[in-house]
LUMNUMI-412185 format. One record per residue (C-alpha): residue number from 1; x, y, z. Coordinates in steps of 0.2 Angstrom, whole numbers, padded with zeros to 4 digits. Example, Ala and Ser with C-alpha at 12.3 -4.5 7.8 and 13.67 -1.06 7.14 Angstrom:
BEGIN
+-----+-------+-------+-------+
! num !     X !     Y !     Z !
+-----+-------+-------+-------+
!   1 !  0062 ! -0022 !  0039 !
!   2 !  0068 ! -0005 !  0036 !
+-----+-------+-------+-------+
***
This chain:
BEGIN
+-----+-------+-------+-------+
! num !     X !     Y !     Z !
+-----+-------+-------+-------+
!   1 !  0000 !  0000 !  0000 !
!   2 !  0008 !  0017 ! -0004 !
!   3 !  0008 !  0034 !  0006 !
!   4 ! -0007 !  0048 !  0001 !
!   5 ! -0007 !  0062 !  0004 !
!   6 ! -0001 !  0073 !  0020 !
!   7 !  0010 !  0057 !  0026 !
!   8 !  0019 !  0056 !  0010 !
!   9 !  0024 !  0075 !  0010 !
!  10 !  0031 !  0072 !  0029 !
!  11 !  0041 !  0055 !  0024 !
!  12 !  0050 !  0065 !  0008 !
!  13 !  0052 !  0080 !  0021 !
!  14 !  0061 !  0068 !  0032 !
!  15 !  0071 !  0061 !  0021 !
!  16 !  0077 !  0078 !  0013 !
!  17 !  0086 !  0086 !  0030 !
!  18 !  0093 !  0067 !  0034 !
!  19 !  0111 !  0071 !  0032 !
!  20 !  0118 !  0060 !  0017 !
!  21 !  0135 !  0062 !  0018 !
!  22 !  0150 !  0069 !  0031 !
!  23 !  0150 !  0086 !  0025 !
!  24 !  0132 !  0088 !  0028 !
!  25 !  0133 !  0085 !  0045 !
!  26 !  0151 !  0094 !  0047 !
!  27 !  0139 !  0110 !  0046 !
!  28 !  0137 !  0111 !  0064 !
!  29 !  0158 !  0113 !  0067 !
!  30 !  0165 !  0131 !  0069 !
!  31 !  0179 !  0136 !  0064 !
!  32 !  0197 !  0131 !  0071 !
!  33 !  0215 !  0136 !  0074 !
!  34 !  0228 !  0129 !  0061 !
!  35 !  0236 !  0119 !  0079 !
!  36 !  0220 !  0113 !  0084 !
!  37 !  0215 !  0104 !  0067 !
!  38 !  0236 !  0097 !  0063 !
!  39 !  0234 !  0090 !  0080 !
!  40 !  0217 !  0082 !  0076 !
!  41 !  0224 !  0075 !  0058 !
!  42 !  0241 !  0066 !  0068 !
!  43 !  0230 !  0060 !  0081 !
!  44 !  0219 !  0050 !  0066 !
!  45 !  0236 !  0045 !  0060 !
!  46 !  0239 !  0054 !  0046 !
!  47 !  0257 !  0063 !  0040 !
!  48 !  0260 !  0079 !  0032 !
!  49 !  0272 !  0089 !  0022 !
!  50 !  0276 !  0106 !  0015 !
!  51 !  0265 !  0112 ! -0001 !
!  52 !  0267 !  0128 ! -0011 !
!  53 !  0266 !  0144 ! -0002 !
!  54 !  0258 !  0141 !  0015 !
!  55 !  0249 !  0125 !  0011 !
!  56 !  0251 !  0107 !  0020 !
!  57 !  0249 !  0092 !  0011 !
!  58 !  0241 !  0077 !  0023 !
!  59 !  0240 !  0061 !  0018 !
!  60 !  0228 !  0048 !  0027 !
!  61 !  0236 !  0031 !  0035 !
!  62 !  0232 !  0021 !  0020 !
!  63 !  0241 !  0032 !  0008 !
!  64 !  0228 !  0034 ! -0003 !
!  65 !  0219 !  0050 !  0000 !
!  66 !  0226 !  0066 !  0002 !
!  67 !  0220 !  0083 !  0007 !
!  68 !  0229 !  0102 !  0005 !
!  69 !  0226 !  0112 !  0020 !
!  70 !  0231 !  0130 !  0023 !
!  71 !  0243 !  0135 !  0036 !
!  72 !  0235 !  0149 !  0041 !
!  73 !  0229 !  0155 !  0058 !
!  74 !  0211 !  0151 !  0057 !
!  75 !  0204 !  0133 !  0047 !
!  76 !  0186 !  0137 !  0042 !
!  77 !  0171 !  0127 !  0039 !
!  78 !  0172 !  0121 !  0022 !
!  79 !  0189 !  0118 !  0024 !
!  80 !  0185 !  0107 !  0036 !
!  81 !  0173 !  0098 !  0027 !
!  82 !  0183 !  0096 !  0010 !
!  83 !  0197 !  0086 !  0021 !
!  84 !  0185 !  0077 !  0030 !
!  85 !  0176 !  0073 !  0010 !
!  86 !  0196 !  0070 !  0004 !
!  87 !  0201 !  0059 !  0019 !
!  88 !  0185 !  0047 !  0019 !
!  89 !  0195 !  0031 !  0024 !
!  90 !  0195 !  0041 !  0043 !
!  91 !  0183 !  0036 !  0055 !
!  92 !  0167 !  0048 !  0055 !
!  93 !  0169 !  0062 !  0071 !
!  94 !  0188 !  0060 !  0069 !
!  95 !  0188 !  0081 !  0068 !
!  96 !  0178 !  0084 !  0085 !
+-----+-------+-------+-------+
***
């Protein structure tokens, strides 16, 4: 039997705020100090080096995934959420 009606429309609006990926629920971080998130990334295992300019390359424990990441004072929100996006072989909450 199929939905009608006022339950249908509350099961698709359900469905559409259920966070689908790690960026989606990465929304709810602020912003953090370059120190703060490097500590974050060694404590998940990963390794860095230098990049261009004043960038960090990180590199997951497999070796397989990288991310850039500036180093500047302040990390902000969709930086966050495109290392967390780059770096997918971490466990999910490994930035908090």
């Amino acid at each position: 039997m199929t939905q009608h009606g006022a339950a249908r429309r509350e099961t698709f609006r359900a469905e559409r705020f259920r966070p689908r990926n790690r960026s989606t629920v990465l929304l709810l971080t602020l912003p953090i100090e370059q120190r703060r998130f490097a500590t974050l990334l060694r404590r998940a295992g990963c390794t860095s080096r230098r990049g261009f300019g004043d960038l960090e390359v990180w590199t997951c424990p497999c070796e397989e995934h990288r991310a850039v990441v500036p180093d500047a004072g302040t990390i902000s929100r969709g930086v966050i959420a495109d290392t967390v996006r780059k770096l997918s072989c971490l466990p999910l909450g490994w930035w908090r």
